[in-house]
N, C-alpha and C positions, 0 to 999 in steps of 0.2 A: 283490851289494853287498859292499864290501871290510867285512871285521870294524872297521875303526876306526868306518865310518858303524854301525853294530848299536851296536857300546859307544854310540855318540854318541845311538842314541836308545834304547837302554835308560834311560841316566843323564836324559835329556830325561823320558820317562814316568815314571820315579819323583819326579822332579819336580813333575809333576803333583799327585801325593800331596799333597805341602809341600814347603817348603823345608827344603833335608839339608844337614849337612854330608856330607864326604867318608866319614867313618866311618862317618855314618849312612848312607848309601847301600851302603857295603860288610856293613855289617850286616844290611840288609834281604836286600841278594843273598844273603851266607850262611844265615842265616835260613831265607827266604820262597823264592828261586829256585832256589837251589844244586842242585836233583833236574834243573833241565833248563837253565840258565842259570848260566856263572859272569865274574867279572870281578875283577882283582885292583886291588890300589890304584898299582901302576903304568901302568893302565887306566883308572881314574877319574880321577884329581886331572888329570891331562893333557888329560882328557878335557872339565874342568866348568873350566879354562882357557881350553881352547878355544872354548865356547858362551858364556863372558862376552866373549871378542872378538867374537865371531860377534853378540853382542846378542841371544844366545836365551836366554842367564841372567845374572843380577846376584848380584853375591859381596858380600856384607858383614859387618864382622867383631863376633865375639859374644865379648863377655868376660865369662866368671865367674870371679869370686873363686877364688884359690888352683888355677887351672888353664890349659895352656896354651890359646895362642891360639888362636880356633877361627872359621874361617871358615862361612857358613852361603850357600847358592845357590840362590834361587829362577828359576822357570822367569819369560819374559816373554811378551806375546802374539808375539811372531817364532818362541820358542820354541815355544809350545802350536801355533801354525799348519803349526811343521816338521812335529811332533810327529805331530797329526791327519792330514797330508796324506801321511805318513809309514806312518801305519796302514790309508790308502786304496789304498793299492798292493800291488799284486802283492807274497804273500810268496816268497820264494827256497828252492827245494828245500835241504835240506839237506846241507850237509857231512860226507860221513862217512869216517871215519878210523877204523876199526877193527883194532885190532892182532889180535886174535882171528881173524878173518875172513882178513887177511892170511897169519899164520902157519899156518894152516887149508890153506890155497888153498896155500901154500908146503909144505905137508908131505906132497905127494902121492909124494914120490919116495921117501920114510923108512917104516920098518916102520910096520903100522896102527897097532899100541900108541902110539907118539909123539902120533897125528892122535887116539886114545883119551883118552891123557892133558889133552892141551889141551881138549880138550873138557867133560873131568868137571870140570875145574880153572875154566873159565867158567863151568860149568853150578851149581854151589857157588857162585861170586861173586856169579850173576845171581838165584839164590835167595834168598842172605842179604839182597839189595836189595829183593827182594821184599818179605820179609817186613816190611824197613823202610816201606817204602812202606806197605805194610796196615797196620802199626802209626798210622800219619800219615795212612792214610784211619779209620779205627776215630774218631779225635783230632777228627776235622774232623767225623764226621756224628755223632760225639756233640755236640761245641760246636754245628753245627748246633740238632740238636733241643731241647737242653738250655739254650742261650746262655748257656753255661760254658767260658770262653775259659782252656785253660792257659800257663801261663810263655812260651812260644817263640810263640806266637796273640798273647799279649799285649803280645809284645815289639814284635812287626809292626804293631799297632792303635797302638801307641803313636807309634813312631815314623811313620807315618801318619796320625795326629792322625783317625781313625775317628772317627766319631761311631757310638754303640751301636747306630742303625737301621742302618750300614751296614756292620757286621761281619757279620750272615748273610748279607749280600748276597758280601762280600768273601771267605767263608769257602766260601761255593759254589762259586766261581770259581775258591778256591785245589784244591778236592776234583776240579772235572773237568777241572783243571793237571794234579792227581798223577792221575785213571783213566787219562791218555795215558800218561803215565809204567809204570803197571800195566800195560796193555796191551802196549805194547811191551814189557816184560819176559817176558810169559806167550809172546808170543811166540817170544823166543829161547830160551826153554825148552822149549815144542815141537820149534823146530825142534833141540835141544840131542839131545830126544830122537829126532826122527827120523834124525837123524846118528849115535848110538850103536847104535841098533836098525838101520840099515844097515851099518853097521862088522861088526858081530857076525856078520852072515851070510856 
């Protein structure tokens, strides 16, 4: 499925939420998706254009005092039906564009050290991610247990108009978002190291 249909029903499901503006949608992806999903706003607003022709969203405009104009888009039943019929289908393997991987495979011809270097130097990036990522699992299965939501939990619940029963629900879902996230990291650490540890020999 071409990337413009993915933006078109990411922007649809977060829809679902409430109705966003276009900010708001960008803030949530930054926020809430950004570890495995991003979208810029040259990507949305064209995007929630498109679904109010389409009849799968209505745009209507919100004005507050002493700020600019600010459009807001809710989803419609054409839209929620895309939406659902959308999440019934076969997902598509993923896209993978690894520059790591590429200049890996390309450096077979150059002294080991070079194929060394690239390696320690992802091996460092894919760590420091890590460690984010545990920092934001640590966040979540405390909010969990504790139903003590911080700033950036907050911000998400917000602009999601949550209702308080449905932030441990929503908080779970975000935790085994980010275990794939960790997983796949631990992974490339493994393999980080079994690449070093054959290098060396």
């Amino acid at each position: 499925m071409a990337s413009k249909q993915k933006t078109k029903f990411a922007v649809l499901g977060l829809l679902t939420w409430k109705p966003m503006s276009g900010y708001d949608i960008k803030k949530m992806v930054d926020v809430g998706l950004s570890h495995f999903w991003n979208e810029n706003y040259g990507q949305i607003y064209p995007t929630l254009e498109q679904l109010v022709r389409d009849g799968m969203a209505t745009k209507k405009e919100k004005r507050i005092t002493g700020q600019r104009q600010r459009f807001v888009y809710a989803i419609t039943r054409k839209g929620q039906r895309a939406f659902s019929d959308w999440l019934s289908e076969p997902t598509d393997a993923p896209i993978v564009r690894n520059e790591l991987q590429l200049k890996f495979f390309l450096s077979c011809k150059l002294p080991a050290d070079q194929s060394v270097r690239l390696i320690n130097e992802y091996r460092a990036q894919q760590q420091g991610m890590l460690d984010e990522y545990r920092q934001s699992e640590n966040v979540l299965r405390q909010a969990i247990r504790d139903e003590t939501y911080p700033d950036d939990l907050s911000r998400i619940f917000e602009i999601a108009n949550s209702s308080d029963k449905s932030r441990a629900v929503h908080c779970n879902i975000f935790l085994l978002t980010l275990r794939h996230g960790i997983h796949a990291i631990e992974a490339r650490l493994a393999w980080c190291d079994e690449v070093l540890e054959n290098l060396s020999r």
